[in-house]
C-alpha positions, 0 to 999 in steps of 0.5 A: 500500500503506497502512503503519501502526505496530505498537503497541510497534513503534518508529517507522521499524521495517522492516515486512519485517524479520522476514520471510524475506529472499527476501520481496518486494512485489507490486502490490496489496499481494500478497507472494511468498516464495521466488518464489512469490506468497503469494495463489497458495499460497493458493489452490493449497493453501487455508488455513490453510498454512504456507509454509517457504523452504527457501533461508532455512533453509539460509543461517541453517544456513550462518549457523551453520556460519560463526559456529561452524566449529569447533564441532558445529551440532546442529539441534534439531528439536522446533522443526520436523521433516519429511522435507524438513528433515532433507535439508535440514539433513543438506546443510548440515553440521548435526548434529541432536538429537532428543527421542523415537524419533519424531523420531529413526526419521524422521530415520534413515528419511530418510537422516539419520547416526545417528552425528550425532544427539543424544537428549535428554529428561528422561524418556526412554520405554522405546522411546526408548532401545530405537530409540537403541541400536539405531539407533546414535545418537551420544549420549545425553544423561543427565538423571536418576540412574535412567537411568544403570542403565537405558542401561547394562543396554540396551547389553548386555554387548558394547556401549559408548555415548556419553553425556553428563550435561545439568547444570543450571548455575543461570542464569535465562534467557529469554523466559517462566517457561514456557522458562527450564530453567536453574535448579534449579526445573525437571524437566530435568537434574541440579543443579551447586549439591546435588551431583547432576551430579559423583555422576551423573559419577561414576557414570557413570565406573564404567559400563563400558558408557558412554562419558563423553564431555562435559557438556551443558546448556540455559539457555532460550530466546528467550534475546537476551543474550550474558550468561547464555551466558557466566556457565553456560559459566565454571560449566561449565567450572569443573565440567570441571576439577573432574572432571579433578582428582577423577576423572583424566579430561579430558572432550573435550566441551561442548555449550551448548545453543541457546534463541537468540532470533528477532524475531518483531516488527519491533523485537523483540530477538534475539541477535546471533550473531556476538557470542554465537560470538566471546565464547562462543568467547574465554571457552572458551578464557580459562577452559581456560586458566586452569584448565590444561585442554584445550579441549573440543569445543565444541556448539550446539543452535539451534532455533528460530534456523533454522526460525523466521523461515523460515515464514509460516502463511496464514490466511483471515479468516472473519469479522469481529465489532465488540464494544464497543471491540474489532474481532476478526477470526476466521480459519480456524485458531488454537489447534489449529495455533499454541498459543503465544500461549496458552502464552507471551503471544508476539505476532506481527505478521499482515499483509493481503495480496493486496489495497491498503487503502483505508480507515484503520488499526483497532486489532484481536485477530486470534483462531481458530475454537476454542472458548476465549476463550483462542484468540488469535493476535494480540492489539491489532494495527493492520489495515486497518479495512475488514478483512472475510470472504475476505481473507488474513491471513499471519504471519511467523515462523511456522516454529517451534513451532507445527506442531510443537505443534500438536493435533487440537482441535475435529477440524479437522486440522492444516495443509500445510506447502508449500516454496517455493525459486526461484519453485517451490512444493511440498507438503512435508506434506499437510494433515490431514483427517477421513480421517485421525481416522477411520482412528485411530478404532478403536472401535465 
């Protein structure tokens, strides 16, 4: 097997380091996940597909139950959301938080307890609160002034809901402009610096119908630092204390949101959870202290931090076309099934498998099939230079935010998602097909 370095990669880097820890080398450069080798997926299921390990997603769960036992462990499942992994983490313990009633019926319709599910949105369709309500969510996170009104007048004279306010608490974190929500230059939730957030709280404290159960914010994400966490909980904290004094109420809620950050590369940075639930835990306590408050219930929102590096997509190379100074491989997928390099920059580490190389390493763009320049997966990345038509490419951390983003461009339908656990591989998403764009195409 030829191994070569990254660029940006540190010398001596492990290759394998973001892949699942189930990942183990085969001959002739194949690789297995979860017991099953990759070059099988392939040709059982076709490409593109995306491989989830459903053993790495519940250790990363228990990863998290373990840093934080006795905090809430809300799954956020705008990163990736199927049928299997609402099982998967209902047995694990988490909680989940959702976006829209899509999210929130498919998880209720699979056995997931409303009670342990968190809404939130910051612009939250009539339909999102009608499935909420009536399904019995635990909370609702409020984002803006107008739905106070409006949840308060759904609930009915009868009724009583949980809600929380999302506070933005002016700390600039993360890995993009595009992913930093926590400052007041952005459409989520209601400013701590002009007021917005106490008159919401006030507000909502004259609200029969709702029940104020705590404050809720979200920094960012693909956050690497311990730092920002820290900085938005003493604001946090310090505007719980301040509700305290002004209005008599002790709020027994704090949820801190997720945005943790993965390696997407061997090298790359990522947060070092045992550190962020150690100091997160110690300022709570310090700041309660200090302002002679009880210490809330404390809640986390990790994302992409469980799902992430449990996936690896599989795409078939298509074709091969040197231009100039630039070698780009085309394959069976791209934009349509992963946007985010688009939308980010992110970059990723695409690897051959299923066979040895047997000539040098060559500098090259890995891109897709659609009909945009912009359609890049991996920009500059070494691959073997003998690199041609029929080979299999697989990309780790491929788990969150793709499918989940993934579009109907050029008709070519999204991929299969395929688990895999204890050397068995399973079809956990159909792929999908032409069938299916002509049934939702209804007109003559």
């Amino acid at each position: 097997m030829t191994i070569t370095v990254l660029p940006g990669i540190p010398a001596g880097a492990d290759e394998l380091s973001v892949w699942p820890a189930s990942t183990t080398p085969l001959p002739h450069g194949g690789l297995a996940v979860g017991g099953v080798p990759l070059g099988e997926i392939a040709e059982r299921f076709d490409t593109p597909a995306y491989v989830l390990d459903e053993g790495e997603v519940r250790g990363r769960c228990r990863t998290y139950r373990d840093a934080f036992p006795d905090a809430d462990v809300l799954y956020a499942a705008k990163a990736f959301l199927s049928r299997a992994m609402v099982r998967w983490v209902a047995e694990e313990g988490l909680g989940l938080d959702v976006c829209s009633a899509g999210e929130l019926e498919l998880a209720v319709t699979a056995g997931f307890p409303a009670e342990r599910i968190v809404l939130h949105g910051n612009a939250k369709a009539p339909r999102d609160l009608e499935a909420a309500l009536r399904l019995g969510v635990g909370r609702i996170v409020i984002d803006g002034p107008s739905e106070i009104a409006r949840i308060a007048a759904a609930v009915g004279p009868e009724g009583r809901q949980k809600v929380m306010v999302r506070v933005v608490p002016g700390v600039s974190a993360g890995g993009h402009d595009k992913i930093r929500t926590g400052t007041d230059d952005q459409k989520f939730g209601l400013s701590l610096t002009d007021g917005g957030a106490q008159h919401a709280i006030a507000r909502i404290l004259g609200q029969p119908r709702l029940e104020l159960t705590g404050l809720h914010c979200h920094i960012g994400s693909q956050i690497s630092a311990v730092k920002p966490y820290l900085v938005a909980m003493r604001r946090m904290v310090g505007l719980m204390a301040r509700v305290r004094d002004a209005h008599g109420v002790v709020l027994p809620e704090l949820d801190m949101g997720g945005g943790h950050a993965v390696a997407y590369r061997p090298g790359d940075p990522a947060l070092d959870l045992t550190a962020l639930a150690r100091r997160m835990r110690a300022e709570l306590v310090e700041g309660c202290a200090a302002a002679h408050l009880a210490v809330p219930r404390l809640a986390v929102e990790p994302g992409r931090a469980v799902v992430g590096p449990a996936g690896v997509v599989l795409y078939r190379v298509l074709a091969v076309k040197r231009t100039g100074t630039t070698v780009f491989v085309a394959v069976d997928g791209g934009m349509s099934d992963n946007p985010r390099p688009a939308l980010y920059g992110v970059r990723y580490a695409p690897r051959l498998i299923g066979r040895t190389a047997t000539a040098p390493p060559c500098t090259a763009t890995v891109v897709g099939r659609h009909c945009e320049a912009g359609d890049v997966l991996a920009a500059d990345v070494e691959l073997p230079g003998d690199v041609h038509p029929g080979d299999l490419l697989a990309v780790p951390v491929a788990g969150a935010y793709q499918l989940s983003m993934a579009s109907g461009y050029n008709l070519v339908g999204r991929p299969a998602v395929i688990g895999v656990d204890g050397g068995t591989a399973r079809l956990l998403v159909r792929r999908e097909t032409l069938d299916d764009f002509r049934r939702r195409d209804v007109g003559a």
